[in-house]
C-alpha positions as CSV (number, residue, x, y, z in Angstrom):
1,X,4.8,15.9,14.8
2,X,6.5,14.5,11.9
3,X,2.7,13.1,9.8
4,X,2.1,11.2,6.2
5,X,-0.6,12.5,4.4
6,X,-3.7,10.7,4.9
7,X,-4.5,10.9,1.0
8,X,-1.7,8.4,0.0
9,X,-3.0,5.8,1.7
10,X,-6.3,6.8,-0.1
11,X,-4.7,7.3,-3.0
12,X,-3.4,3.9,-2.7
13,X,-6.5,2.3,-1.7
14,X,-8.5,3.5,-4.3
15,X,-6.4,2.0,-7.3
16,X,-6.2,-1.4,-5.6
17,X,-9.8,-1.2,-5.0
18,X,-10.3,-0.6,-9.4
19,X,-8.2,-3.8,-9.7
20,X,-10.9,-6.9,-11.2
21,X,-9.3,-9.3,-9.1
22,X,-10.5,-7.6,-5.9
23,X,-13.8,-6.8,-6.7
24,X,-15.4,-9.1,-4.4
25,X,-13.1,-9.5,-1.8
26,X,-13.5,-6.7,1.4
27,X,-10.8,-4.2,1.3
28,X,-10.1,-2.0,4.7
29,X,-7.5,0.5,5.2
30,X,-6.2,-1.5,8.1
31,X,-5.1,-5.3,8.9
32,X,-7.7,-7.7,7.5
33,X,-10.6,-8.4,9.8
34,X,-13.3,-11.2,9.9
35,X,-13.5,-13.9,7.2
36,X,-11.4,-13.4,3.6
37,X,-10.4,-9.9,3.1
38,X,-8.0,-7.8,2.1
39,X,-5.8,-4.8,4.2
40,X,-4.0,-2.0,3.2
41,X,-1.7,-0.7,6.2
42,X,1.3,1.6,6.6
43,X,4.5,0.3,7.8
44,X,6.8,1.5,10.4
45,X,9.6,2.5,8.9
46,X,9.0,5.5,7.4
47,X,12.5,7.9,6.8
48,X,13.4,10.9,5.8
49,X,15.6,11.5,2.8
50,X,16.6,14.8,2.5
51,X,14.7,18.3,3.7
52,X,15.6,21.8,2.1
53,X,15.0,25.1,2.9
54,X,11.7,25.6,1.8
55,X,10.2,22.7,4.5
56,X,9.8,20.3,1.7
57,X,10.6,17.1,2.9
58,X,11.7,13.7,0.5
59,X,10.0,10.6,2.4
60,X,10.5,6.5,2.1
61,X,7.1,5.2,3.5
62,X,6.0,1.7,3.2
63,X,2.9,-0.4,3.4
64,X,1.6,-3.5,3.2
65,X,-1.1,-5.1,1.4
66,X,-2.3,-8.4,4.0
67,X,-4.5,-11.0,2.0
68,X,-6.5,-13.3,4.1
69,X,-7.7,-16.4,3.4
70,X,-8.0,-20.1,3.3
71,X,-6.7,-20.7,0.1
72,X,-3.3,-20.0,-2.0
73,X,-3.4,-16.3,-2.0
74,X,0.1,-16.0,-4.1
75,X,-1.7,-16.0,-7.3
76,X,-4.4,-13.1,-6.6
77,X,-1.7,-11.0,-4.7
78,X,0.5,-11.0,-8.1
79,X,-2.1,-10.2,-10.5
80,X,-2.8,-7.0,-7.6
81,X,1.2,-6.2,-7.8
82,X,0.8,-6.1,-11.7
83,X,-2.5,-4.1,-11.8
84,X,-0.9,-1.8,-9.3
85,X,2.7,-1.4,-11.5
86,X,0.8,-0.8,-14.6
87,X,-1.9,2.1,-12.8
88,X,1.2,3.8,-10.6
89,X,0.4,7.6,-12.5
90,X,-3.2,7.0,-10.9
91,X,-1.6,7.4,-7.3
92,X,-2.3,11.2,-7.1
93,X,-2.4,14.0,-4.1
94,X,-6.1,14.8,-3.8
95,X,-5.1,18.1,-1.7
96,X,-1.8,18.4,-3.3
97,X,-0.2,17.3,-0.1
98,X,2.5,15.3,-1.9
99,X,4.3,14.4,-5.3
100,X,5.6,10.6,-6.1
101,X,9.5,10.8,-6.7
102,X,9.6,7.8,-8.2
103,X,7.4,4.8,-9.0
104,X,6.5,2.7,-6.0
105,X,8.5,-0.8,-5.5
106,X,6.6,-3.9,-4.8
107,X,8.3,-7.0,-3.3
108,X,7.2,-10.1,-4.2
109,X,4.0,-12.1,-2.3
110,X,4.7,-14.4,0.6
111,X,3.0,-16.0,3.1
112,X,3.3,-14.0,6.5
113,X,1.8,-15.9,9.0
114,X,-1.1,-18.1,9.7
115,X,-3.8,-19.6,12.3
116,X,-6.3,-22.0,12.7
117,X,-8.3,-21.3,10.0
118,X,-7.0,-18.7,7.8
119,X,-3.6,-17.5,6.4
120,X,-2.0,-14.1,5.6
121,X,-0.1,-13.7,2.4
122,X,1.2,-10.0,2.2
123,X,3.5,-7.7,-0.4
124,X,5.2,-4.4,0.4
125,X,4.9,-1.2,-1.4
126,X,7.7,1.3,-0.8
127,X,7.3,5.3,-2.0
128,X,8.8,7.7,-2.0
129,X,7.4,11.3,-1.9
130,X,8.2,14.8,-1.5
131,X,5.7,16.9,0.8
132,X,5.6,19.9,2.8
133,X,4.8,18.2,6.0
């Protein structure tokens, strides 16, 4: 029952996608697929903080943004991190359906995993949010 809304992982995805540094890299909403891409997911560790009342509930959500590729992704994943500490007021409610509490925190870059031919270099972004469901 318990549901994010939908529009901060848009929100999110849209102010990566305005960073230069990604313009001409594939961005999904999910895991990176086929060839060097990018993927914005949420993580599974979403908690509650605190509920009053009214029904408005404080939320820690994470996500994680998954670079794939064949080269040192380190670098472009930083200059993302920056581009996406200095735009936090443009992560916005398009329906209202939450407020940011406080400005997102961003761990730094590491390499996650890797296979044959590519590997996956990934940050975290933890919010927090106040919403009414």
């Amino acid at each position: 029952m318990d549901t994010v809304p939908t529009d901060l992982l848009e929100s999110l995805f849209k102010v990566i996608k305005q960073s230069p540094d990604v313009a001409s890299i594939p961005i999904k909403m999910d895991f990176p697929q086929t060839g060097e891409s990018l993927g914005l997911q949420k993580l599974p560790n979403e908690q509650i903080i605190s509920q009053d009342m009214m029904g408005y509930i404080q939320k820690s959500i994470g996500y994680e943004l998954t670079y794939k590729t064949q080269s040192n992704g380190i670098p472009l994943l930083r200059k993302v991190a920056v581009f996406l500490s200095e735009n936090f007021d443009k992560i916005q409610s398009l329906n209202g359906s939450f407020t940011l509490l406080t400005d997102p925190q961003l761990t730094e870059p590491e390499m996650n995993a890797m296979d044959n031919d590519y590997r996956y270099y990934a940050f975290d972004i933890a919010v927090e949010i106040e919403t009414n469901y």
